[in-house]
C-alpha positions in Angstrom: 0.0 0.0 0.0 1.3 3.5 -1.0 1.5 6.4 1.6 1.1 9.7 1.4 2.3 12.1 4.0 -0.7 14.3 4.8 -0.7 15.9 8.5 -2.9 19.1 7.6 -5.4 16.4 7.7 -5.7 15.8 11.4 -7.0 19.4 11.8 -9.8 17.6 9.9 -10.6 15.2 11.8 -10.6 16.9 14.9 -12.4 19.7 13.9 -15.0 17.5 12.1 -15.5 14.5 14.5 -18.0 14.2 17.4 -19.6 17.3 16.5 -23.2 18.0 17.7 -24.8 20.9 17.9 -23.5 24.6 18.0 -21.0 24.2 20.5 -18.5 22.4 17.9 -19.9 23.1 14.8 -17.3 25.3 12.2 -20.1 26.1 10.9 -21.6 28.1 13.5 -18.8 29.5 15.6 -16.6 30.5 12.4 -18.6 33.4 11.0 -18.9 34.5 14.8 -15.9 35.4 14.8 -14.3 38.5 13.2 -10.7 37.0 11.6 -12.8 36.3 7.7 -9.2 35.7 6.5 -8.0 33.6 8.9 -11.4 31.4 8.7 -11.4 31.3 5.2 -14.7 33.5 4.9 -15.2 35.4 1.6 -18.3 36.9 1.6 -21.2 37.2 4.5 -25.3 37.3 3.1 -28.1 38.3 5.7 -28.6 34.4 5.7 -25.3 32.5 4.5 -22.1 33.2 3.6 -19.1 31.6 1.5 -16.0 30.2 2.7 -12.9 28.6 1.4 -13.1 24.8 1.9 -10.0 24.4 3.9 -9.7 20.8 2.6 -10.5 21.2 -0.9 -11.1 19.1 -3.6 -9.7 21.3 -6.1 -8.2 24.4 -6.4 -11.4 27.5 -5.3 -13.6 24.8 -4.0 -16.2 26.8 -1.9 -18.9 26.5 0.2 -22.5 28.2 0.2 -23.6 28.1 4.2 -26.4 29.4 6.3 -26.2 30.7 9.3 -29.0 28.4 10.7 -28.1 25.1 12.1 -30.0 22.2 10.6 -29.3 19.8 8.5 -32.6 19.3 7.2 -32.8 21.7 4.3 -36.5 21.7 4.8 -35.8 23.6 7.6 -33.9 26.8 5.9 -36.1 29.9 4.6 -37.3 30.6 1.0 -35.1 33.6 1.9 -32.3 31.7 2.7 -32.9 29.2 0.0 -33.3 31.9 -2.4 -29.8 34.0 -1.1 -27.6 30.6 -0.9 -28.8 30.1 -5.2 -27.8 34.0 -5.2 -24.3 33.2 -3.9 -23.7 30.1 -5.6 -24.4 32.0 -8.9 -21.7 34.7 -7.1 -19.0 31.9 -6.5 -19.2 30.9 -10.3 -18.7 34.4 -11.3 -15.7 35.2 -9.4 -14.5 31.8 -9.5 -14.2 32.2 -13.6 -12.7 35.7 -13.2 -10.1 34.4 -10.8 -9.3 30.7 -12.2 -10.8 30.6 -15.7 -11.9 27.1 -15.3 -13.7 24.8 -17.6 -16.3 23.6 -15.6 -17.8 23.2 -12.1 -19.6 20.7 -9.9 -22.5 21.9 -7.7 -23.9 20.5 -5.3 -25.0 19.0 -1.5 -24.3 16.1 0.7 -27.4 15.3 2.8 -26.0 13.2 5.4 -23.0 11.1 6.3 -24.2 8.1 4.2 -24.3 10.7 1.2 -20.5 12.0 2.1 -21.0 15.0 4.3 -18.0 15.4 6.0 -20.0 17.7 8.7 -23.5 16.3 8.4 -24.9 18.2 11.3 -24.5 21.7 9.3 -25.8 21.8 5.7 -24.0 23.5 2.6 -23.5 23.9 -0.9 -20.1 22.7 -2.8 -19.0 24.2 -6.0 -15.8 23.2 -7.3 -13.9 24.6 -10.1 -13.1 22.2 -12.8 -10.3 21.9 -15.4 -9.7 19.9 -18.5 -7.0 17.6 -17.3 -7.2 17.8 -13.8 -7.7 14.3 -13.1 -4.7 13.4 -14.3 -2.1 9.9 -13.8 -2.1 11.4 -9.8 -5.2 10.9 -9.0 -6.6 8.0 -11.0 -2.9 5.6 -11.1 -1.4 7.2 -7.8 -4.5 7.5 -6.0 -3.2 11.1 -5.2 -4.3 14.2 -5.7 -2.6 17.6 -6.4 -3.3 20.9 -5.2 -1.1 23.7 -7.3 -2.0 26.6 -4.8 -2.4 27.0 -1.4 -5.2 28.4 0.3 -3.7 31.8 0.9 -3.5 32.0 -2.2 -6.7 31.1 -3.4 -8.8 33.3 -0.7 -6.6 36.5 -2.1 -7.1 35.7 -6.1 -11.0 35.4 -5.1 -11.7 37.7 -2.4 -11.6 40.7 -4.4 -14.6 39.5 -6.5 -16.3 39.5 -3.8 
């Protein structure tokens, strides 16, 4: 079996694991605080905002979040329904000013059966997507590579925002 050195991960896990409720939900005590840099936060809605996924897929992958804690999505607004389509439509925009890529995949992850990673606190993925980025890594290595780092993603977006 190959290995690959990844201890950024850990902050993951811990971060991620056991959560319940507000208390240790990123969710819900990031945009409470002030430091939008330091907590990856781009852009804060009256309902939601958008924030850097600090384990990305791919290069800009962001998140659409509401402020409310559910993860029923029956349980959001039609205002904050309507404001997280609003800032997904935002993300693509200054996604393709910033990165130019090809393509994007949308979407949520109801649940930890579906792959939510934090299944207490819904929210909306879009990823930026290039011809040629699944390359030999990924689909003979098994490995994936990131070709910025998240500083420097959240400063070629957050000026579009």
């Amino acid at each position: 079996m190959n290995k690959l050195w990844a201890p950024w991960r850990m902050k993951y896990i811990k971060e991620t694991v056991g959560q319940s409720g507000d208390q240790g939900c990123i969710f819900c005590t990031k945009p409470k605080e002030t430091a939008d840099r330091k907590n990856l936060i781009l852009f804060r809605g009256k309902e939601s905002f958008i924030i850097c996924n600090a384990f990305p897929y791919n290069n800009g992958h962001l998140m659409i979040v509401p402020y409310m804690h559910t993860s029923n999505l029956d349980d959001i607004t039609p205002q904050c329904s309507q404001e997280m389509w609003a800032l997904l439509a935002k993300c693509r925009q200054a996604l393709t000013k910033a990165f130019a890529p090809h393509g994007f995949n949308i979407g949520m992850n109801l649940g930890r059966t579906a792959g939510a990673g934090i299944d207490q606190h819904l929210h909306m993925h879009i990823v930026p997507r290039w011809n040629g980025d699944s390359n030999f890594m990924p689909v003979i290595g098994n490995t994936k590579v990131m070709s910025q780092s998240l500083d420097d993603a959240y400063d070629a977006l957050k000026e579009f925002f």
